[in-house]
C-alpha positions in Angstrom: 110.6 107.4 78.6 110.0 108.3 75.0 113.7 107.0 73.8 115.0 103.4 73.9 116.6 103.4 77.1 118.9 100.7 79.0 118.4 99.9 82.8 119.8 97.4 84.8 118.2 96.2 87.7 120.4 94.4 90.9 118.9 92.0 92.6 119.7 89.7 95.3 117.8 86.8 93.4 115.0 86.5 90.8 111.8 84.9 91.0 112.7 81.5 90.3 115.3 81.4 93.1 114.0 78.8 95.6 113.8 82.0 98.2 112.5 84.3 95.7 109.1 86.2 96.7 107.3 89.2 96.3 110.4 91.5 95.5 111.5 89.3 93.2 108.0 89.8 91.6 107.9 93.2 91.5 111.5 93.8 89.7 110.6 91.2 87.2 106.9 92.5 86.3 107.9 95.9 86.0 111.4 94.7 83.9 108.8 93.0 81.7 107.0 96.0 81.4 109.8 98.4 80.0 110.9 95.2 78.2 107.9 95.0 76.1 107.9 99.0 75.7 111.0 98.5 73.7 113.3 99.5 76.6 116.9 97.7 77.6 116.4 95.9 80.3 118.9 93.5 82.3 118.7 91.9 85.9 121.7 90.8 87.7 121.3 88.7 90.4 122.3 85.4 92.3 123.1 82.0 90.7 120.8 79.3 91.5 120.6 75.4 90.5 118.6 75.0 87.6 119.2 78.4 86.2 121.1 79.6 83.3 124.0 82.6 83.7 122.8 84.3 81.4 119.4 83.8 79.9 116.4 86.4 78.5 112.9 85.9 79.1 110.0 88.2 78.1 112.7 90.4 76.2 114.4 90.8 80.1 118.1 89.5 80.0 118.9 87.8 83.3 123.1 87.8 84.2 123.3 85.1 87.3 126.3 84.9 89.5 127.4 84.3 92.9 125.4 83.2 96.0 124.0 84.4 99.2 126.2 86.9 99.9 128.7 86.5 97.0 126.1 88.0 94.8 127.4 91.3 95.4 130.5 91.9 94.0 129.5 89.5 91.4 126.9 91.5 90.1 129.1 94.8 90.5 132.2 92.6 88.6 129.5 91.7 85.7 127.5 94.9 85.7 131.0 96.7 85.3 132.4 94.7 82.6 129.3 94.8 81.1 129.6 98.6 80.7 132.9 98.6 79.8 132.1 96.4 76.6 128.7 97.9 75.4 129.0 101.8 77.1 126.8 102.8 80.1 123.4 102.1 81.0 121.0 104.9 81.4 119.7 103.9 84.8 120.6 101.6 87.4 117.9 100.1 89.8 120.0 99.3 93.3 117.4 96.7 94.7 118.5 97.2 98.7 117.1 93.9 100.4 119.0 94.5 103.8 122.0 95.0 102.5 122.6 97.2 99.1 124.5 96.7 96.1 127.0 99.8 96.8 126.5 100.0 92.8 128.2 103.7 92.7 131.0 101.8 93.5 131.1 100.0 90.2 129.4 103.1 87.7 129.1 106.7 87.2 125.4 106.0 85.9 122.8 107.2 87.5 121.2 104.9 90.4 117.9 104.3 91.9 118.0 103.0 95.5 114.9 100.7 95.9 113.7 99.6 98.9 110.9 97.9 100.1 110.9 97.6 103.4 112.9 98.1 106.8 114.3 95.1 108.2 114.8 96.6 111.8 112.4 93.6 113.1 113.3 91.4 110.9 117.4 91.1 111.5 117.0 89.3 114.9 114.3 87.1 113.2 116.5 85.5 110.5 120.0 85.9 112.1 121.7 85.5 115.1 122.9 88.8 117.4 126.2 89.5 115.7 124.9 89.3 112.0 122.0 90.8 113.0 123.7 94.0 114.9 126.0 94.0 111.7 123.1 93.9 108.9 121.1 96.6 111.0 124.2 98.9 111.4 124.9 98.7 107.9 120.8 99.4 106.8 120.9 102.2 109.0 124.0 104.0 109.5 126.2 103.0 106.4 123.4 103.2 103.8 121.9 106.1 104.4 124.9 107.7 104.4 126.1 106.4 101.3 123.5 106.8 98.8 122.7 110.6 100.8 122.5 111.9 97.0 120.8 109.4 95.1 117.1 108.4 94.4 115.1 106.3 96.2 111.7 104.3 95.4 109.7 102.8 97.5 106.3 100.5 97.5 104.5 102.5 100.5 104.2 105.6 102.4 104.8 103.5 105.6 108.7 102.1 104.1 109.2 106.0 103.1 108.6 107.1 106.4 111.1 104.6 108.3 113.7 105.6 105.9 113.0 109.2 106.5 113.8 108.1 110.5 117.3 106.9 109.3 118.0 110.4 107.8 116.3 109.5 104.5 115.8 113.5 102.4 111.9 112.6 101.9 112.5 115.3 98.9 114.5 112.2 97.0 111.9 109.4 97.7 109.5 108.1 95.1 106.3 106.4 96.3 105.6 103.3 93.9 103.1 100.6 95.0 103.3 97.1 93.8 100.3 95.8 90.8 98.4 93.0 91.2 98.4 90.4 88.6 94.2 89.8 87.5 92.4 87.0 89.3 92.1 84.0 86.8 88.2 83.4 86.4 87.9 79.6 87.3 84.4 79.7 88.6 85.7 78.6 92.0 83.2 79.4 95.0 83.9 79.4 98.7 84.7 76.1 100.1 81.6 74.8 102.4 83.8 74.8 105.3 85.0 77.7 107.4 89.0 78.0 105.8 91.6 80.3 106.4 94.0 81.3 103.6 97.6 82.1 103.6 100.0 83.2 100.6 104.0 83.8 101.0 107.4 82.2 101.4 107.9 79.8 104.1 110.4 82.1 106.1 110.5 83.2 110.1 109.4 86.7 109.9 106.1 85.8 107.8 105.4 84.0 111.0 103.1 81.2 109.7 102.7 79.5 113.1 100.4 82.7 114.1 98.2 81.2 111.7 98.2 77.8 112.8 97.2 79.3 116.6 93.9 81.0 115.5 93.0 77.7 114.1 94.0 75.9 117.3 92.4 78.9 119.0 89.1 78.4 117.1 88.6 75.1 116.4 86.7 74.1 119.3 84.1 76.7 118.7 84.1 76.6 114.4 83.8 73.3 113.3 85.5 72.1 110.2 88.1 74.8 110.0 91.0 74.7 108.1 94.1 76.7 107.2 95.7 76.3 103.4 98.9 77.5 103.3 100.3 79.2 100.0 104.4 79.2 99.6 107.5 77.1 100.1 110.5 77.9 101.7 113.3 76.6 104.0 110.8 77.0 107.2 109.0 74.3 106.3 109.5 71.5 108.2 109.6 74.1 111.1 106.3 75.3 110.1 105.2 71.0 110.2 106.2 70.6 113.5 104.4 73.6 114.9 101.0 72.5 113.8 101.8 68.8 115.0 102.9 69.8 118.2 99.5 72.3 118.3 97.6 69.6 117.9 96.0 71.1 114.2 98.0 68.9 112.0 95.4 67.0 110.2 94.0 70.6 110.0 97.0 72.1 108.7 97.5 71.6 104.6 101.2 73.4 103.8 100.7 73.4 99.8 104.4 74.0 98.9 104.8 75.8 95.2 101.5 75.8 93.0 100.8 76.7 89.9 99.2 80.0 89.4 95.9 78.1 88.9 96.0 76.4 91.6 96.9 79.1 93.6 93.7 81.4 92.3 91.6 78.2 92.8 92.8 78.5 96.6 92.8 82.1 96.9 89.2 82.1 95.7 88.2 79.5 97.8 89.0 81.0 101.0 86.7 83.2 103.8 89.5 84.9 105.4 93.6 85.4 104.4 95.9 86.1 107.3 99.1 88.1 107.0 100.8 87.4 110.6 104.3 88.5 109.0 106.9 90.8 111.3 106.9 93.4 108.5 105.9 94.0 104.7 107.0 96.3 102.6 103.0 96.4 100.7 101.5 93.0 101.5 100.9 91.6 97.6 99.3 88.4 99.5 96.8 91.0 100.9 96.2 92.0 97.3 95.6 89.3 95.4 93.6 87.6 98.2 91.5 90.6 97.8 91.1 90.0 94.2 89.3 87.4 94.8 86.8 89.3 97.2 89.0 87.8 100.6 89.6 89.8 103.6 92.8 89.8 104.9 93.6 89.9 108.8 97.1 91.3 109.6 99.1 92.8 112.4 98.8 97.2 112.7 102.6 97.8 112.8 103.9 95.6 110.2 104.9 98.4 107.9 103.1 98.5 104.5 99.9 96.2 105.5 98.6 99.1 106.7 98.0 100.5 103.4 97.2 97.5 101.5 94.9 96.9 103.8 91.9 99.6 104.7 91.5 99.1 108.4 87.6 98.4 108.6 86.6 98.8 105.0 89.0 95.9 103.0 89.8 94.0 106.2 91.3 94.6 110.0 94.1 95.5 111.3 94.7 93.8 114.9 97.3 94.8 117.8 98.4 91.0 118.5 97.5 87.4 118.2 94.5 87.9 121.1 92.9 90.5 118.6 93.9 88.5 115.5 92.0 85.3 116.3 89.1 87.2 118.0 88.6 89.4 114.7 89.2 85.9 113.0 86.9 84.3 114.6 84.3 87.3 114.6 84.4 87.0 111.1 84.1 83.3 110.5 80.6 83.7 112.2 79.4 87.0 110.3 79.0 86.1 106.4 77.5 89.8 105.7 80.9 91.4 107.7 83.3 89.3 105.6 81.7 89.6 102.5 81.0 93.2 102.7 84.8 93.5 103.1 85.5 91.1 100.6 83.9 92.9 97.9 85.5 96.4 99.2 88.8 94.6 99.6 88.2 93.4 95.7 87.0 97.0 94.0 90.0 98.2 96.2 92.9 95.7 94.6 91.5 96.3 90.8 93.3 99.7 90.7 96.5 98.1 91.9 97.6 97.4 88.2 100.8 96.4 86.6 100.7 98.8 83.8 100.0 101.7 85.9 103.2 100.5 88.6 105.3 100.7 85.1 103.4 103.8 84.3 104.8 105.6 87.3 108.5 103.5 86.8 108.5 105.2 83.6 108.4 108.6 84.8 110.9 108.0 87.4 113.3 106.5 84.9 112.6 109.1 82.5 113.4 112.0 85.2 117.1 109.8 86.5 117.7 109.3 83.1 118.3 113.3 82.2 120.2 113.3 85.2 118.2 115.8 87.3 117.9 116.0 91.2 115.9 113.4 93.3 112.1 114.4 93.6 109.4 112.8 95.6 106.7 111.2 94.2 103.8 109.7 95.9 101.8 106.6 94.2 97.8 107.7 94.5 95.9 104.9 94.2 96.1 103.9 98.0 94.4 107.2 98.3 90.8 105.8 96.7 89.2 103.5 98.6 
């Protein structure tokens, strides 16, 4: 985009959001990004305790309002007044989490529908049957239909191909994997014991307790093994009561929030991450584990792991929890197999940067901005291994 520009980006929450995760991540880096670059930038996106209305950070001005579900027409109330009082934005990003923001509803600018994964699997996971048949038949039937002209981005070939099954024009979507923020250098070896690492929100569908079976699984056989667990979120006392009743407790450290430090310090210290979640639109756990030279382990069909990850070279994909803790466990007892991966998995996450995700955003923006028809666009860096 060579001209100042203003975009608005709808979200269901930002980072800080007690639920937010890797989504959140990704709006905000890449806001910060155009921020920085002189461009316009505003989020709307749920109200949460603790947080301002209407705050800016890195140059990114954040309007807050409504809740779970009441975040929707607040943002469209607040993104339309908005535009009414200081003229129409450029671009608007429609960040579809589920359930979209309808945002043509509310403007005549342009809008970008981005999605980063499916939630097919994910609906019974979280909700019960009604909600569940409701939130899948408006994913699939309604919005498709909706936004038939519009844009779309996405962070994998895998998400652009289920929305190409729900009657997605592949012509209008715009491949654009997520960066990788650059592992802090804290001179933090591998812990002396066998220990298994994993990084997300505490939430059903990342399907911690997967994790916590491998270790139950293993630990007659690998002494010493542990699993460090990476996230909070509303699962956790579920997560607790898991281990306790598997007998892996004392085994079992569930870490909460950390500080990025911290986190690296964890991340670096690990032999093998585990990604045992339903779906994923990328996997940035995968990435920044690899960072730090860590194999990840993570299920075949869980949408965008299976390009984050390169089956055999920067970890292993597995079928189901039988494969997962025997390629767990293979690895544990092969330091040349893990750390041959690891340091595949780590040249193989370096070219996952921020600057070139915004590089690509700032083409896409720059082609919706001047109003021209949707165009595919497909992210090449998973293509070097």
């Amino acid at each position: 985009m060579g001209s100042r520009v203003r975009l608005a980006f709808l979200s269901w929450r930002d980072f800080t959001h007690p639920e937010g995760g890797g989504a959140e991540h990704y709006i905000e880096t890449i806001a910060a990004q155009l921020a920085a670059a002189g461009h316009e930038v505003t989020i709307y996106c749920a109200a949460h305790d603790g947080a301002a209305p209407d705050e800016t950070k890195e140059g990114v001005r954040y309007r807050r309002a409504g809740g779970r579900l009441t975040v929707y027409p607040a943002a469209l109330r607040a993104l339309r007044r908005d535009e009414r009082r200081h003229g129409a934005y450029d671009v608007v990003v429609d960040s579809q989490n589920g359930i979209p923001f309808f945002s043509p509803l509310a403007t005549r600018t342009p809008v970008i529908v981005l999605v980063h994964h499916v939630h097919r699997e994910q609906w019974p996971v979280v909700f019960g049957p009604v909600a569940a048949r409701v939130g899948w038949f408006v994913e699939s039937r309604i919005a498709p239909r909706f936004y038939r002209r519009n844009q779309y981005a996405t962070v994998s070939s895998r998400t652009r191909d289920e929305l190409t099954e729900l009657g997605v024009d592949a012509g209008r979507i715009a491949v654009i994997h997520n960066g990788t923020d650059a592992p802090l250098a804290l001179n933090v070896g591998r812990s002396m014991d066998p220990t298994i690492v994993v990084l997300g929100r505490l939430v059903p569908h990342k399907r911690v307790e997967h994790a916590i079976d491998v270790v139950a699984r293993l630990r007659p056989t690998h002494p010493g093994l542990r699993l460090r667990v990476i996230g909070h979120g509303w699962w956790h006392d579920r997560i607790a009561e898991h281990a306790l009743a598997s007998g892996v407790a004392d085994d079992v450290a569930l870490l909460g929030f950390v500080d990025d430090a911290t986190k690296h310090a964890e991340l670096a210290a690990g032999w093998v991450a585990l990604a045992p979640s339903v779906k994923e639109g990328w996997g940035l756990c995968v990435v920044e584990a690899a960072s730090h030279g860590v194999p990840t382990v993570a299920y075949r069909d869980a949408g965008g792991l299976s390009e984050s990850i390169v089956d055999g070279a920067t970890g292993v994909l597995v079928e189901d929890l039988d494969d997962m803790t025997r390629q767990v466990s293979r690895l544990l007892g092969d330091a040349a197999a893990r750390e041959g991966l690891g340091a595949q998995a780590r040249e193989y996450a370096a070219q996952f940067t921020w600057a070139s995700t915004a590089a690509y955003w700032r083409e896409l923006l720059d082609h919706t901005a001047r109003r021209r028809a949707p165009v595919a666009m497909t992210d090449a860096r998973s293509q070097r291994v």
